[in-house]
mmCIF entry with sequence, helices, sheets and N, C-alpha, C, O atoms, coordinates in Angstrom:
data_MODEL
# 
_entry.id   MODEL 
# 
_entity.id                         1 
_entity.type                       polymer 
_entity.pdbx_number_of_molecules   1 
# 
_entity_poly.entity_id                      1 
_entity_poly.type                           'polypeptide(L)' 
_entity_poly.nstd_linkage                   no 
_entity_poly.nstd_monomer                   no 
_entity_poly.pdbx_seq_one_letter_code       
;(UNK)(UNK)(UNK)(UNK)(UNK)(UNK)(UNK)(UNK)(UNK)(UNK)(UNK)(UNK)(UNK)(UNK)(UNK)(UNK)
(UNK)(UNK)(UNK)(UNK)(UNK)(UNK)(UNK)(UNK)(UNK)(UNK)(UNK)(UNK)(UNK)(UNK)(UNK)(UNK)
(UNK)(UNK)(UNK)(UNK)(UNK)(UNK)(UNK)(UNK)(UNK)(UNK)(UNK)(UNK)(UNK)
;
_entity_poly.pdbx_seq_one_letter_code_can   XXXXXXXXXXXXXXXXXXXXXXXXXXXXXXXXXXXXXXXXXXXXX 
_entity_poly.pdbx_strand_id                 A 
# 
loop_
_entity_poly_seq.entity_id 
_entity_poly_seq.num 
_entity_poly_seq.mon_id 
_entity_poly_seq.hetero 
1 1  UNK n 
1 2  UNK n 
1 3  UNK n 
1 4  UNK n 
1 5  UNK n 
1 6  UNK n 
1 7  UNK n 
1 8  UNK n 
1 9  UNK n 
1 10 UNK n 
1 11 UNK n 
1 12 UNK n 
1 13 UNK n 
1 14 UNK n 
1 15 UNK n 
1 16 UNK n 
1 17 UNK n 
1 18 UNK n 
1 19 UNK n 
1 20 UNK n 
1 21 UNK n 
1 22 UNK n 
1 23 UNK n 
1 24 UNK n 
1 25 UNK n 
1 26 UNK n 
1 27 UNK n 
1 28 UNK n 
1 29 UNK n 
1 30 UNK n 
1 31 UNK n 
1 32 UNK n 
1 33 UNK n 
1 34 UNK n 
1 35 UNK n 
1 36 UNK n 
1 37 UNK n 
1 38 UNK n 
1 39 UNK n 
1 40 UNK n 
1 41 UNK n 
1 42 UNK n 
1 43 UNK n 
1 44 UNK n 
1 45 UNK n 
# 
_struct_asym.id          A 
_struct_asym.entity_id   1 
# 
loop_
_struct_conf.conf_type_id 
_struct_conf.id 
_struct_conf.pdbx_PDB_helix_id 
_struct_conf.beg_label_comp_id 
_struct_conf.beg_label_asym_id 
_struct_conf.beg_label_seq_id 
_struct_conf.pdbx_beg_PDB_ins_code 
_struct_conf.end_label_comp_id 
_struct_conf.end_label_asym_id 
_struct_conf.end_label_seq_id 
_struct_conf.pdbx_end_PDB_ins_code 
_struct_conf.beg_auth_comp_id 
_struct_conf.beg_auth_asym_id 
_struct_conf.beg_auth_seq_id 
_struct_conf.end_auth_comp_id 
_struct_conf.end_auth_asym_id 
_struct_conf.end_auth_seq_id 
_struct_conf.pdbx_PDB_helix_class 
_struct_conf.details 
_struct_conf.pdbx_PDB_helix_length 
HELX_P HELX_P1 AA1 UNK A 3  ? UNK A 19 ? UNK A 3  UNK A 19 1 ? 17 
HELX_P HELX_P2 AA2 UNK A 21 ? UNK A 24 ? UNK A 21 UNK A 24 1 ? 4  
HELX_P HELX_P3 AA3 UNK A 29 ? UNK A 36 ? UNK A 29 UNK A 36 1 ? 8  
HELX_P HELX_P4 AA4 UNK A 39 ? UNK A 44 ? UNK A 39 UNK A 44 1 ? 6  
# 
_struct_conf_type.id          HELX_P 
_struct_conf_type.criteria    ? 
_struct_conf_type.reference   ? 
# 
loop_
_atom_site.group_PDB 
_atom_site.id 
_atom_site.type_symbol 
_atom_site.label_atom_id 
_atom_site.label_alt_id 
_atom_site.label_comp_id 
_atom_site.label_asym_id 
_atom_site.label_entity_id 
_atom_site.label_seq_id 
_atom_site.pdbx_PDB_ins_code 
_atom_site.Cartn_x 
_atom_site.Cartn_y 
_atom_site.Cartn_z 
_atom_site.occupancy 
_atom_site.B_iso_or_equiv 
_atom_site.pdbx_formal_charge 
_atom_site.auth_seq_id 
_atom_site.auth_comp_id 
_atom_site.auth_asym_id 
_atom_site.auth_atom_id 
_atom_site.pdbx_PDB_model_num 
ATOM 1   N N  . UNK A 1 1  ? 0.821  -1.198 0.000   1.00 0.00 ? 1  UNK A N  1 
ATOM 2   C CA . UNK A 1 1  ? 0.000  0.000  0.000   1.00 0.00 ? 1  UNK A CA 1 
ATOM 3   C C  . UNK A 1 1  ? 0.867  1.265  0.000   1.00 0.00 ? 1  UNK A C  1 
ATOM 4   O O  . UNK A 1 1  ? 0.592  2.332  -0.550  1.00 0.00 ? 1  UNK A O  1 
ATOM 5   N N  . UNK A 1 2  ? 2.047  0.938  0.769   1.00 0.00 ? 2  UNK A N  1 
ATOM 6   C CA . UNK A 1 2  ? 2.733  1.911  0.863   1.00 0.00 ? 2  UNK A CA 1 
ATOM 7   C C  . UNK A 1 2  ? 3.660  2.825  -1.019  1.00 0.00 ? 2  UNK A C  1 
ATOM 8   O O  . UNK A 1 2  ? 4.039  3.906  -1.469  1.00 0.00 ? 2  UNK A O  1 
ATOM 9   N N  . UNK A 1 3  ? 3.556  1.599  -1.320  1.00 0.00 ? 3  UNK A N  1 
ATOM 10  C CA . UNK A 1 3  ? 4.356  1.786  -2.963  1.00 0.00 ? 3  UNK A CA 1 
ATOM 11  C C  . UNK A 1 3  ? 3.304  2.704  -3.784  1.00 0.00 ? 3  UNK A C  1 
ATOM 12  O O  . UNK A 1 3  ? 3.591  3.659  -4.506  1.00 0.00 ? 3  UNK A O  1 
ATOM 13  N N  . UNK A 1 4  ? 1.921  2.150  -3.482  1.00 0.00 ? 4  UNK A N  1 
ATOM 14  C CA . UNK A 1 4  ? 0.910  2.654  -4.607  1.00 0.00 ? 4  UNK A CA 1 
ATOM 15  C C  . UNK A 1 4  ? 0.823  4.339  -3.579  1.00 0.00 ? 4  UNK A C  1 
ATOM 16  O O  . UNK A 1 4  ? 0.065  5.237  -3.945  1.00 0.00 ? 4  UNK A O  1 
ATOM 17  N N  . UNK A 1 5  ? 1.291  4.413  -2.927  1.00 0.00 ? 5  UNK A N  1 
ATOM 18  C CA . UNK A 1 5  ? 1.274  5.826  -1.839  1.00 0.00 ? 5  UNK A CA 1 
ATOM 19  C C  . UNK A 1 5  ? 2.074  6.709  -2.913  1.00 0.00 ? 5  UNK A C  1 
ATOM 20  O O  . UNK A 1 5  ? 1.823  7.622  -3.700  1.00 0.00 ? 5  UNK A O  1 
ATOM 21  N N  . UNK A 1 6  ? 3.375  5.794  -2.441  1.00 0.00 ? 6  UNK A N  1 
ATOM 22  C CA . UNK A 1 6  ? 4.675  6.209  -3.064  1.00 0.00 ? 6  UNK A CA 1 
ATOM 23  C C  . UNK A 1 6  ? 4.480  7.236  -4.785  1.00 0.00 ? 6  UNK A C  1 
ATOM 24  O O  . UNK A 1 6  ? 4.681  8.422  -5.046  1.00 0.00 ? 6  UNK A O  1 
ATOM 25  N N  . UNK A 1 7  ? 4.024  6.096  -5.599  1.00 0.00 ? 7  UNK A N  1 
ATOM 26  C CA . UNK A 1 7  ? 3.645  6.198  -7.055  1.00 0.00 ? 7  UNK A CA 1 
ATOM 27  C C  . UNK A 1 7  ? 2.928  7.766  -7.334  1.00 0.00 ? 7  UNK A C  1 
ATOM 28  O O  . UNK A 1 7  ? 3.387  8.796  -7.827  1.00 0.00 ? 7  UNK A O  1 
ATOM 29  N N  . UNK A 1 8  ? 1.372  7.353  -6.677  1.00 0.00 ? 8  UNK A N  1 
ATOM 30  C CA . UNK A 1 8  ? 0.499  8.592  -6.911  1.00 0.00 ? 8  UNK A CA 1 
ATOM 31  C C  . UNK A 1 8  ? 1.257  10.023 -6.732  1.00 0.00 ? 8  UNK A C  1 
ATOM 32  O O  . UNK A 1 8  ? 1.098  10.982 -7.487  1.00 0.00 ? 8  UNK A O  1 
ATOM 33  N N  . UNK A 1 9  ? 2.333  9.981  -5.297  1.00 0.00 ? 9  UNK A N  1 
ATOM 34  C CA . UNK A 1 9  ? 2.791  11.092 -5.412  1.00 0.00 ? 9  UNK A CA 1 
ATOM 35  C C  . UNK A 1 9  ? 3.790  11.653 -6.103  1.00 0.00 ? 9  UNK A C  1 
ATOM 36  O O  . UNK A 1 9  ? 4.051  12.856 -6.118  1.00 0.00 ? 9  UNK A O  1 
ATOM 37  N N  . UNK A 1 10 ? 4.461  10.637 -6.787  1.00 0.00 ? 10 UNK A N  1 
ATOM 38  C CA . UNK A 1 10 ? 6.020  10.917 -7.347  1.00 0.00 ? 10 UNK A CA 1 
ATOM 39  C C  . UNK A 1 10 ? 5.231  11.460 -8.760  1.00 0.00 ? 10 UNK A C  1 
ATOM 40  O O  . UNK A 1 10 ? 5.549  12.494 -9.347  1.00 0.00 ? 10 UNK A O  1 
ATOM 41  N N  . UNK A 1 11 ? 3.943  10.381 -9.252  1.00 0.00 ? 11 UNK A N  1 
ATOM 42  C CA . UNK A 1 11 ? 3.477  11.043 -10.302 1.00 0.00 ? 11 UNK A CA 1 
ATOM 43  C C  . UNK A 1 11 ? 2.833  12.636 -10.167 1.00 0.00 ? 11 UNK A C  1 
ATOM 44  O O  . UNK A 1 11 ? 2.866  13.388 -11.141 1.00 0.00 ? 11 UNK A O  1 
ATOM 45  N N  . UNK A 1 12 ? 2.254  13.056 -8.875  1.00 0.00 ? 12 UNK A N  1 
ATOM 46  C CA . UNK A 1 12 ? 1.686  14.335 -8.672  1.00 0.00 ? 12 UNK A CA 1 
ATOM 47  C C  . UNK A 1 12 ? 3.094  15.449 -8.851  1.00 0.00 ? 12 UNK A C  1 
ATOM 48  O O  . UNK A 1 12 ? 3.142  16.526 -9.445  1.00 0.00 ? 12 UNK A O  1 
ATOM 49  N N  . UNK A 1 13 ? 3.863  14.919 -8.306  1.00 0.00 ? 13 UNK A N  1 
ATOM 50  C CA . UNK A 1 13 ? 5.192  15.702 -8.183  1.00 0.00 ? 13 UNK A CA 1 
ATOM 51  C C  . UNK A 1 13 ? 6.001  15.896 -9.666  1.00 0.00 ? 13 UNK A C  1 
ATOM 52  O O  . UNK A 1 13 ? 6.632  16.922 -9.921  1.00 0.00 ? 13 UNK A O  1 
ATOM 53  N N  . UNK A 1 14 ? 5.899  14.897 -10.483 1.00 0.00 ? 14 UNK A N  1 
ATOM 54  C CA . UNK A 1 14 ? 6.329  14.926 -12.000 1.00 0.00 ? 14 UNK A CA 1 
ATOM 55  C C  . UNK A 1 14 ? 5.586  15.932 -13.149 1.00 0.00 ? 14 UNK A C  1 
ATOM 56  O O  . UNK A 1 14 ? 5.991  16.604 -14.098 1.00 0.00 ? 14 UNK A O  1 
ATOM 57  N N  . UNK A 1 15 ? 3.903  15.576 -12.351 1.00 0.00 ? 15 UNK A N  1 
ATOM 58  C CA . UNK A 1 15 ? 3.224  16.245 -13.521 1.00 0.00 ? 15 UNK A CA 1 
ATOM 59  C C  . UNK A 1 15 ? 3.063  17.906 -13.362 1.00 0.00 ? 15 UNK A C  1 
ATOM 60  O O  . UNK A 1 15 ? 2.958  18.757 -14.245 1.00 0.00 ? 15 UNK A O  1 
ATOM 61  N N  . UNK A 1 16 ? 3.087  18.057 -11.800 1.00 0.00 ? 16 UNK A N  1 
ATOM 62  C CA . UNK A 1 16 ? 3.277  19.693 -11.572 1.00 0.00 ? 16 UNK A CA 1 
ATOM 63  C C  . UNK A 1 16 ? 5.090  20.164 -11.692 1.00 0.00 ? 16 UNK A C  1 
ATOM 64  O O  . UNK A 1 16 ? 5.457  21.338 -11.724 1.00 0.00 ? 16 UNK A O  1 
ATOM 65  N N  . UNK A 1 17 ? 5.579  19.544 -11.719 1.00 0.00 ? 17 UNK A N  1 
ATOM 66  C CA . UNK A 1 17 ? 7.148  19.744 -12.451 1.00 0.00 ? 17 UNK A CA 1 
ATOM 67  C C  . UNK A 1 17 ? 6.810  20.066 -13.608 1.00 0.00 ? 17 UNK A C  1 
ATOM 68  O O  . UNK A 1 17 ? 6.837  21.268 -13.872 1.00 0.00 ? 17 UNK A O  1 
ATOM 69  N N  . UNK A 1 18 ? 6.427  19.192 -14.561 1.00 0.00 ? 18 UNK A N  1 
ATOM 70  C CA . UNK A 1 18 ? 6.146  19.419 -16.236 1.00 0.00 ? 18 UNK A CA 1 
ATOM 71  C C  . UNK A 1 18 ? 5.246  20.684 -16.296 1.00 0.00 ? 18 UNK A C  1 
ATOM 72  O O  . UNK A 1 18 ? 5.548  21.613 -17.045 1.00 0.00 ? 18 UNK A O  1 
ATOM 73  N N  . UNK A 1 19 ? 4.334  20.715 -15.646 1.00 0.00 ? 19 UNK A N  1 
ATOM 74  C CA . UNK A 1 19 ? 3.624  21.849 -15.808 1.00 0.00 ? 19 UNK A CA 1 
ATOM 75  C C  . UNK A 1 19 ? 3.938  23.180 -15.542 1.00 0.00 ? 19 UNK A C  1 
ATOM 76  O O  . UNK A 1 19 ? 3.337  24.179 -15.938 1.00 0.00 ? 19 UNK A O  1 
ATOM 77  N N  . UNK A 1 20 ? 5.418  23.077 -14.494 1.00 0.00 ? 20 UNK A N  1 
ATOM 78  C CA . UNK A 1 20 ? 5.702  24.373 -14.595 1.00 0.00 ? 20 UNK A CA 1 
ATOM 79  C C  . UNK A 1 20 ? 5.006  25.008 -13.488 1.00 0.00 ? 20 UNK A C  1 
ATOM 80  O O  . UNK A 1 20 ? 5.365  26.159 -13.242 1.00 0.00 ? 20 UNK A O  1 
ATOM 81  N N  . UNK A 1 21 ? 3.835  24.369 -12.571 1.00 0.00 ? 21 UNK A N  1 
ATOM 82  C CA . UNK A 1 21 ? 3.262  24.534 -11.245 1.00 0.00 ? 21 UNK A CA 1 
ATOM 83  C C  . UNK A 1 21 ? 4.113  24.470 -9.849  1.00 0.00 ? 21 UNK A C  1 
ATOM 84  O O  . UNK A 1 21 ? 3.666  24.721 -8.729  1.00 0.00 ? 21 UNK A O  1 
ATOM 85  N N  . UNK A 1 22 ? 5.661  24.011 -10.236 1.00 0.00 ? 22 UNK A N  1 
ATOM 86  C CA . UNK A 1 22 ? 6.220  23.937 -8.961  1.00 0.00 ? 22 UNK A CA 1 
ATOM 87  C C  . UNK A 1 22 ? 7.225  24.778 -8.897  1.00 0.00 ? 22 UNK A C  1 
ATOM 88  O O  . UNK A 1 22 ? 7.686  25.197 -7.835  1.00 0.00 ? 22 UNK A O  1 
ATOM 89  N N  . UNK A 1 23 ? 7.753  25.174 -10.351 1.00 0.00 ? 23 UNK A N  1 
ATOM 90  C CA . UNK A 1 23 ? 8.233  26.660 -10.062 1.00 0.00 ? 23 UNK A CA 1 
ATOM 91  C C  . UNK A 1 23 ? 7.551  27.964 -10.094 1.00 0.00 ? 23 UNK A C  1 
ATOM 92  O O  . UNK A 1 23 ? 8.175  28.980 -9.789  1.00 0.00 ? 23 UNK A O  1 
ATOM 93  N N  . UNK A 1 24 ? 6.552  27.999 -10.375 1.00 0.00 ? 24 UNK A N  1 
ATOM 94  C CA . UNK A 1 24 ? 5.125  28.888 -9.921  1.00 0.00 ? 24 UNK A CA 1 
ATOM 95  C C  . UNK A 1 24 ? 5.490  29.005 -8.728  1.00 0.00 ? 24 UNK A C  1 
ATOM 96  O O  . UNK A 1 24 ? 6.185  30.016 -8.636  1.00 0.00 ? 24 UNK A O  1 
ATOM 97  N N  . UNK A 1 25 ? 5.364  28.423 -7.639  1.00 0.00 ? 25 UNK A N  1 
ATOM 98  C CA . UNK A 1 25 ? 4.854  28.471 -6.659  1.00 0.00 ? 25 UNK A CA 1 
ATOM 99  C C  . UNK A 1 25 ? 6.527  28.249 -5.546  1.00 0.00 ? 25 UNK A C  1 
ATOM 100 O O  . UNK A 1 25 ? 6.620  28.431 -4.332  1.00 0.00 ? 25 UNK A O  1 
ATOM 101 N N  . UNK A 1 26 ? 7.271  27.954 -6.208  1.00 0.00 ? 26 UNK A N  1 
ATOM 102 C CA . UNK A 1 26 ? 9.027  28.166 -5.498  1.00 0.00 ? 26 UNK A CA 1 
ATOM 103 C C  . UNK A 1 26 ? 9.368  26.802 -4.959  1.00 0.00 ? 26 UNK A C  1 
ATOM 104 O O  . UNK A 1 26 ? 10.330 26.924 -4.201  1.00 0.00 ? 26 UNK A O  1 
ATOM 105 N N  . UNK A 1 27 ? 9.028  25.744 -5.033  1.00 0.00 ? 27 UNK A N  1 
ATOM 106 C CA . UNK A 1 27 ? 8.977  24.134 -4.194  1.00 0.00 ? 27 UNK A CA 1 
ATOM 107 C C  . UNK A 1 27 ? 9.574  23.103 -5.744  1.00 0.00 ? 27 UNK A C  1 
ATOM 108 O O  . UNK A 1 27 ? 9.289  21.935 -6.008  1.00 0.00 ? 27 UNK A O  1 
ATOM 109 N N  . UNK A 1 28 ? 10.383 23.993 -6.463  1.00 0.00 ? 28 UNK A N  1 
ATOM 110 C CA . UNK A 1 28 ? 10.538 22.551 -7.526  1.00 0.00 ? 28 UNK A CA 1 
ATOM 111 C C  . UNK A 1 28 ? 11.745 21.951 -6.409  1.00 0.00 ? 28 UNK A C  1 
ATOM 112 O O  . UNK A 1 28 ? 11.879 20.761 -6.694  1.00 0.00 ? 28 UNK A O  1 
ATOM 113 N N  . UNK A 1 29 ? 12.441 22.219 -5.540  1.00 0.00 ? 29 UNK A N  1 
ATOM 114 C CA . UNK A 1 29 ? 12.664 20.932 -4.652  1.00 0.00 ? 29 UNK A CA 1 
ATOM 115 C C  . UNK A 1 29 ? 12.522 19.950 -4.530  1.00 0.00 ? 29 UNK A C  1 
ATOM 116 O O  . UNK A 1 29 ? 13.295 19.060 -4.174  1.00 0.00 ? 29 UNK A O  1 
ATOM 117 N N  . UNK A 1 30 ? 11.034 19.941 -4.931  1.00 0.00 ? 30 UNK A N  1 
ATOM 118 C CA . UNK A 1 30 ? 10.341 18.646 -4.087  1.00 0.00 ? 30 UNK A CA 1 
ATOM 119 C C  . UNK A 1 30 ? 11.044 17.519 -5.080  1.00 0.00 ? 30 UNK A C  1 
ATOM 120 O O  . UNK A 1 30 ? 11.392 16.473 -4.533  1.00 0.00 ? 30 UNK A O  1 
ATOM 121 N N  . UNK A 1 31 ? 11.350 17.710 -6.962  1.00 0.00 ? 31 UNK A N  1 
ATOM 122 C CA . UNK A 1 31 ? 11.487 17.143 -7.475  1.00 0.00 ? 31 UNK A CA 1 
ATOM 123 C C  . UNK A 1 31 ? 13.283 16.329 -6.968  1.00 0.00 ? 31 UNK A C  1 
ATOM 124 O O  . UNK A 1 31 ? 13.687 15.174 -7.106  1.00 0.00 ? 31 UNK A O  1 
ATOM 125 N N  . UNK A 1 32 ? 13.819 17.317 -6.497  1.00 0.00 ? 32 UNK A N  1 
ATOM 126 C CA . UNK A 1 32 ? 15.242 16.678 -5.787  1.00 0.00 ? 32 UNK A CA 1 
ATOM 127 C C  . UNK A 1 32 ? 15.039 15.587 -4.571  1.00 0.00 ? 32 UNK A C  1 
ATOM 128 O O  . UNK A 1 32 ? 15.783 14.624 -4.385  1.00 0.00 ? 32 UNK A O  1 
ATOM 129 N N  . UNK A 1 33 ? 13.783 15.957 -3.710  1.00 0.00 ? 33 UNK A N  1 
ATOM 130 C CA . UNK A 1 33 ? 13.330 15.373 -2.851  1.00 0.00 ? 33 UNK A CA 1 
ATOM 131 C C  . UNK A 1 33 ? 13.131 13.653 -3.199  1.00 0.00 ? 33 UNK A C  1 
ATOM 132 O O  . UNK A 1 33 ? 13.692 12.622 -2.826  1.00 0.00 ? 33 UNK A O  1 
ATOM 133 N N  . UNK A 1 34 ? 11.970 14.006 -4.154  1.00 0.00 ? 34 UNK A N  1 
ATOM 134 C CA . UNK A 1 34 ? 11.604 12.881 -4.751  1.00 0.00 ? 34 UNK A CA 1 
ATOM 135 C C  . UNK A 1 34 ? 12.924 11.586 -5.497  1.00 0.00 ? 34 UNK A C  1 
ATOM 136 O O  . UNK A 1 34 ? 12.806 10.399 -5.800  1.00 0.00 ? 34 UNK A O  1 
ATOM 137 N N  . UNK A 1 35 ? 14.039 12.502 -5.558  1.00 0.00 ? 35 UNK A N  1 
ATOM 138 C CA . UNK A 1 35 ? 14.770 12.018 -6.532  1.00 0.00 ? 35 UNK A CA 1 
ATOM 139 C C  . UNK A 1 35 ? 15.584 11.116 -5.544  1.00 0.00 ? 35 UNK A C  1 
ATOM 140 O O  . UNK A 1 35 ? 16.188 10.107 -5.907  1.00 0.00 ? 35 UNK A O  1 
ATOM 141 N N  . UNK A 1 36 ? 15.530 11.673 -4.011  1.00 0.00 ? 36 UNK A N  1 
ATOM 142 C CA . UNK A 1 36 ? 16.837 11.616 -3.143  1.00 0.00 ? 36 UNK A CA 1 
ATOM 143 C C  . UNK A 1 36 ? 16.120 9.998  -2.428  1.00 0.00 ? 36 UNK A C  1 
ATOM 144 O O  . UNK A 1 36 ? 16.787 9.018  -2.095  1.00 0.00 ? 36 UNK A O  1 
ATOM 145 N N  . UNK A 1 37 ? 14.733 10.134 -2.356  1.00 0.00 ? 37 UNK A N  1 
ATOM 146 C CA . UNK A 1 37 ? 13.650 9.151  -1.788  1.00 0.00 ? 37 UNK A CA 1 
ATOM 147 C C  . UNK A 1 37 ? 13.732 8.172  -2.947  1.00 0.00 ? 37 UNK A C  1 
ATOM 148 O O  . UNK A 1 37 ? 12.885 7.303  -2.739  1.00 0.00 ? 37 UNK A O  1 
ATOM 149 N N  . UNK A 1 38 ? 14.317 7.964  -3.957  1.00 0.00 ? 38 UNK A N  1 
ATOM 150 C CA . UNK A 1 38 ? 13.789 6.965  -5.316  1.00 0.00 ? 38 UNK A CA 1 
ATOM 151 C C  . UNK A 1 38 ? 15.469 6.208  -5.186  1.00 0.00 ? 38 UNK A C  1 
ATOM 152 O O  . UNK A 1 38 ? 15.625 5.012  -5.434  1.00 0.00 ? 38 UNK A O  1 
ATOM 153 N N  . UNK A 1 39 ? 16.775 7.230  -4.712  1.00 0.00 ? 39 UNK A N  1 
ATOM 154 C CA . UNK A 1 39 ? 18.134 6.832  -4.999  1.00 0.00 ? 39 UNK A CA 1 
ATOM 155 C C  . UNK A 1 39 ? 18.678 5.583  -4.273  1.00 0.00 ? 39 UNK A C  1 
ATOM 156 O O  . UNK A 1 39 ? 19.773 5.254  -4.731  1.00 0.00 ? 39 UNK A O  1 
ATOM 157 N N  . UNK A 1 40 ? 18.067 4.494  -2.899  1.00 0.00 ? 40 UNK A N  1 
ATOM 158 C CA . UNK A 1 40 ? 18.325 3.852  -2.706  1.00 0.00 ? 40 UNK A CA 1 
ATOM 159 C C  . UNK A 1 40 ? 17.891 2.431  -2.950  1.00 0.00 ? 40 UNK A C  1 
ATOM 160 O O  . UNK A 1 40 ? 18.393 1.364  -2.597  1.00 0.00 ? 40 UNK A O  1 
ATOM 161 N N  . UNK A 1 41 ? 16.411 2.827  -3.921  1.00 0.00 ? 41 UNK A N  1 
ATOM 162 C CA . UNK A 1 41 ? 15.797 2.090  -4.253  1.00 0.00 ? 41 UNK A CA 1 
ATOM 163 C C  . UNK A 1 41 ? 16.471 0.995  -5.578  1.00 0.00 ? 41 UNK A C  1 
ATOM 164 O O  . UNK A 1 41 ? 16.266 -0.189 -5.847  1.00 0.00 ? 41 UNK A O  1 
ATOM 165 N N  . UNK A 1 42 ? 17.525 2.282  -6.323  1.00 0.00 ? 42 UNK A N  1 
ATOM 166 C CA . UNK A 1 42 ? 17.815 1.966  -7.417  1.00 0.00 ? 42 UNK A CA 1 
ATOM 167 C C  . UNK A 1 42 ? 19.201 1.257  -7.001  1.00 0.00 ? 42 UNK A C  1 
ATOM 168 O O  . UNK A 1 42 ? 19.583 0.237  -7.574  1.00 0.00 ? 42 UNK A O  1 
ATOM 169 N N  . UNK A 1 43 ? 19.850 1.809  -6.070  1.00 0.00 ? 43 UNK A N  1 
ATOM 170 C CA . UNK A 1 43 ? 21.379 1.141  -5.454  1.00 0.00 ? 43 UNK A CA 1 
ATOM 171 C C  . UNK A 1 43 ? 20.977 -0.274 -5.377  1.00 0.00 ? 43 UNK A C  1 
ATOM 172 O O  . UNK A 1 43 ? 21.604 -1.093 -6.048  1.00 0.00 ? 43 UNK A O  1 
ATOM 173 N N  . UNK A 1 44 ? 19.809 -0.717 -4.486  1.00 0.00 ? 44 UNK A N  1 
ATOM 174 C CA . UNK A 1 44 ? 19.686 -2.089 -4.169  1.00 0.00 ? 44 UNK A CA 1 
ATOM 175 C C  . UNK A 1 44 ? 19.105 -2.942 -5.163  1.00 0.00 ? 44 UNK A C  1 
ATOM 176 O O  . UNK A 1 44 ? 19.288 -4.152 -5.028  1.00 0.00 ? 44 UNK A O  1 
ATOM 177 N N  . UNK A 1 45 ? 18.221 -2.395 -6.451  1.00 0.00 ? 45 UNK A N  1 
ATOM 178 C CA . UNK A 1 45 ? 17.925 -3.322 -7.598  1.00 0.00 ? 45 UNK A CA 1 
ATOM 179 C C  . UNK A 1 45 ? 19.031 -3.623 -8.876  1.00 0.00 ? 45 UNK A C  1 
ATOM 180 O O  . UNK A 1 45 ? 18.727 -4.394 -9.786  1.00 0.00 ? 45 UNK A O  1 
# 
């Protein structure tokens, strides 16, 4: 449950990136955030 958590938001966080809604608003961070939360996932597969 926790993954499909995971998903919905990384996709909410991608599509207001693309849109240009997260530097609107000063938080494109979040996309480093997201990136920093995805980086150990990829070390261990």
């Amino acid at each position: 449950m926790a993954f499909i958590a995971f998903y919905i938001v990384a996709i909410a966080i991608l599509v207001a990136h693309f849109t240009g809604w997260l530097a609107r608003h000063n938080i494109e961070w979040l996309v480093l955030v997201l990136a920093a939360a995805v980086f150990p996932a990829v070390i261990f597969l």
